[in-house]
N, C-alpha and C positions, 0 to 999 in steps of 0.2 A: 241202534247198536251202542253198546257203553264202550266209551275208548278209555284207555289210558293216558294220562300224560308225561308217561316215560315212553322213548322211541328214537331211534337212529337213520339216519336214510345218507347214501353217500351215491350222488350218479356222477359223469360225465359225460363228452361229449370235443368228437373235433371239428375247431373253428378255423379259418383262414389263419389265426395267428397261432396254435397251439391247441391242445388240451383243452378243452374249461371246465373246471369243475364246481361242484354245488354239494354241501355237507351240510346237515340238519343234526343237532343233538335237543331236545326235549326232556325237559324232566316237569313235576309237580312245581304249581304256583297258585297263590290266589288269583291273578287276573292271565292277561294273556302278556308275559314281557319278551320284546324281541331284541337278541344282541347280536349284532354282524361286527364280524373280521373280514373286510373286500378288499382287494387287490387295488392300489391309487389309481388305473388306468380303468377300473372297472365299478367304480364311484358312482356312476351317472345311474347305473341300474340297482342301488339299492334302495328307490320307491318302488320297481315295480316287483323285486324281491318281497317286500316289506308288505306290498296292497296283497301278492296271491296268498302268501302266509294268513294275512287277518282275516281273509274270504276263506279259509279251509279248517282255522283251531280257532276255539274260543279262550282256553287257557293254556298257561305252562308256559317256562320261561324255556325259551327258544334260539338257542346259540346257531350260528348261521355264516358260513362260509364259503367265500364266492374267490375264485383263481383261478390264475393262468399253469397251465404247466406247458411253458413251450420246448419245442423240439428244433435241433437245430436246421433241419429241413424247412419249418415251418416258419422261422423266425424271418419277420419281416427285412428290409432290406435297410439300413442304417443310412441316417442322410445329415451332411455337416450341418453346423447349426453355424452362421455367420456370426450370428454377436456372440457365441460363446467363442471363436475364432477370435474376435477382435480381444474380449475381455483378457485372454490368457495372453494373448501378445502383448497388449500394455501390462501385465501383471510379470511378463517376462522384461522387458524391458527394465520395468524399476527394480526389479531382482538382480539384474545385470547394474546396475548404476551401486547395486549395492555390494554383488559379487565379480566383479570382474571378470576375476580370472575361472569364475565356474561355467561349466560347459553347458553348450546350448542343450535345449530339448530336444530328442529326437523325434522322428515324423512318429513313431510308435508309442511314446511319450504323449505326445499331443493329441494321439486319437482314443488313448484309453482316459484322457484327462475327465472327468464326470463332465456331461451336456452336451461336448463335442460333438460326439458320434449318435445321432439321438433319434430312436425312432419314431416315425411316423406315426400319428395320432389313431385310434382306433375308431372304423367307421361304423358307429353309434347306429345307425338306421340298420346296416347290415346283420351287425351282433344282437340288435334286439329280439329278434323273431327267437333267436338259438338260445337267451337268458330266460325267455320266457318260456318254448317247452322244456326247458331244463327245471325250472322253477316248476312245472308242475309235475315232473315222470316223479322228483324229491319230495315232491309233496303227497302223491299218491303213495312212495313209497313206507313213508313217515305215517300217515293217516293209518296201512296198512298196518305197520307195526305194533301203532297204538291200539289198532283194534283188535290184533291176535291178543295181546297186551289185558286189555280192560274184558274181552271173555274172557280171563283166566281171572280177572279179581271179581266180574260178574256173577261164577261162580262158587266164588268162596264165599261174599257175602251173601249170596243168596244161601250156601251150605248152612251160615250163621242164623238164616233168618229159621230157616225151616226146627232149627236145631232149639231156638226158642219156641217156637209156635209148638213143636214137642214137648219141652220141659214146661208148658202153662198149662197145656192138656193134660200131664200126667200130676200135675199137684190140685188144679181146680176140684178134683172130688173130694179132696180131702180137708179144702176151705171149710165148709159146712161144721164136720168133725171137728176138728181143729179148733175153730172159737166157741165151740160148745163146751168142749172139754176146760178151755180156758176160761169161760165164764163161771162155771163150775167151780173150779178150784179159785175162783175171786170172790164167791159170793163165800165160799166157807173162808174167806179170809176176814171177808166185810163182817161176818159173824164175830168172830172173832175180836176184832177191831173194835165193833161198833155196841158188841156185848146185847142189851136188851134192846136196841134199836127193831121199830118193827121192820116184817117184809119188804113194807113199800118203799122206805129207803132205801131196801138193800135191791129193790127190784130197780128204781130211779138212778140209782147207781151204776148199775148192771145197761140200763138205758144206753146213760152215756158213754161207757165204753164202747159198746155196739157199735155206735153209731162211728166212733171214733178209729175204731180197731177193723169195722169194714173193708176189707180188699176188691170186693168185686171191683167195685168202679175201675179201680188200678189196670184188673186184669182186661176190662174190658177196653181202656185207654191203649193198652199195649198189643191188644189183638188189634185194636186201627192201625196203628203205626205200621207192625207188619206187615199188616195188607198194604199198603202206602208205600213201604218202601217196596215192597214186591211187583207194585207195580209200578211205579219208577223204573224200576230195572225193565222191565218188560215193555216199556215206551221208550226207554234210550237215548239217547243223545246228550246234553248238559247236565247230567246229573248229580256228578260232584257234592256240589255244594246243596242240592235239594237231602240228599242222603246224609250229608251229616249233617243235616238240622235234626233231621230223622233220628239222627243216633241221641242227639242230645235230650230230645223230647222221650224216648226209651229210657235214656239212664235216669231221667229225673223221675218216671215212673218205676223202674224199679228200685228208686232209691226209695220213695215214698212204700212201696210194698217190703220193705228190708223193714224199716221204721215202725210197720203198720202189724209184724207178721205174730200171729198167735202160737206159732209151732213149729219145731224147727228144720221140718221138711222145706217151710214154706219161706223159712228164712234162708236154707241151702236153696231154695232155687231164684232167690233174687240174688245171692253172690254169684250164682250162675248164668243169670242173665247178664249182672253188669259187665263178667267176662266176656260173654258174646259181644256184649253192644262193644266195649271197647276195643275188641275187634274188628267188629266193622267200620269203625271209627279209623282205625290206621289205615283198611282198604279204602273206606273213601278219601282220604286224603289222594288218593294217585290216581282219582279217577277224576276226567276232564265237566 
């Protein structure tokens, strides 16, 4: 299946201490880059955020956010912290040697002071089970996205491909025609040119354009590719970057058949192709 590497996934989940949540944003990249915004209390678990992510996408930069959302039901129970106790009273003391006559701190005062009042540490063995099926319901959900996502650009460049394998079919009969006519009207040039020169020059001449001004080979380069990419799509998976090698190897053929062309059927349908291919060229950028 072709994914996408545009995709959104937002789950949660309640833990002993709150809410916890897991948010995936995904767009296009060349390789696979992962960024996390995690909660400081929730630190410990972005390896194993980090391993299920590299086990499920190959590319796309992958923005990644892990939080609490606690409720005040849930919120742990607040426990004093002895040395921040001691630190604020020697910090009250010397304030006092320097303010006098300012008034003490109140008990209320002292317990909103930052570290005083400080929760309990979170227990790491308990939350892990709950960061890891969360980590994958987000990841199934993400993968999911990206793959409604990449059937829809699967089928456009496939639209593209079918749409040249079309336009090579309906100008190939007219190859034939087309440098006959052309040869034609060169040899009454070489005539012209070359005045009492015999035949055989103007036949040797006629040679080397032939040989030169040939498209088949082209066309035939270009029905491989097609087939190639068609069936890329149809094997699935990493395809990205196999596909626009694909586009690249097209446009340098149709650029060679633009350069090559005797007639200008045949030159509309290589500016018609380079439109395709660079079409498929944007689609596969977004695809993984």
């Amino acid at each position: 299946m072709i994914q996408s590497m545009t995709g959104y996934a937002a789950v949660s989940a309640d833990s002993p201490r709150g809410r916890l949540s897991l948010e995936l944003r995904s767009v296009n990249a060349r390789f696979l880059d992962l960024q996390f915004r995690v909660a400081e209390e929730l630190r410990a678990f972005e390896p194993l955020v980090r391993e299920a992510i590299a086990a499920r996408l190959a590319r796309g930069k992958v923005d990644c956010r892990l939080f609490f959302n606690e409720s005040a039901a849930a919120q742990a129970p607040r426990q004093l912290d002895p040395a921040a106790l001691a630190r604020l009273r020697a910090l009250g003391e010397e304030a006092k040697k320097a303010f006098p006559d300012a008034a003490a701190l109140s008990l209320a005062d002292v317990l909103r002071w930052p570290g005083v009042a400080a929760e309990p540490p979170l227990d790491e063995e308990t939350l892990r089970p709950a960061v890891a099926a969360l980590s994958l319901r987000a990841l199934d959900e993400l993968v999911a996205a990206r793959s409604r996502e990449g059937a829809r650009l699967a089928g456009i460049v496939l639209g593209r491909l079918r749409a040249m394998r079309s336009r090579l079919q309906d100008v190939r009969p007219q190859i034939p025609q087309a440098s006959a006519a052309y040869r034609a009207k060169l040899a009454e040039r070489l005539r012209e040119v070359l005045g009492s020169a015999d035949d055989e020059r103007i036949r040797a001449e006629l040679a080397v354009f032939a040989a030169k001004s040939d498209v088949d080979e082209e066309i035939e380069r270009l029905g491989a590719h097609l087939a190639e990419a068609e069936r890329v799509l149809e094997a699935g998976g990493a395809a990205g970057k196999r596909l626009d090698f694909l586009a690249q190897e097209l446009n340098r053929e149709a650029n060679t058949l633009a350069s090559k062309a005797a007639s200008a059927p045949i030159a509309d349908c290589a500016l018609e192709l380079k439109l395709l291919i660079e079409q498929i060229r944007e689609q596969a950028q977004n695809i993984e």
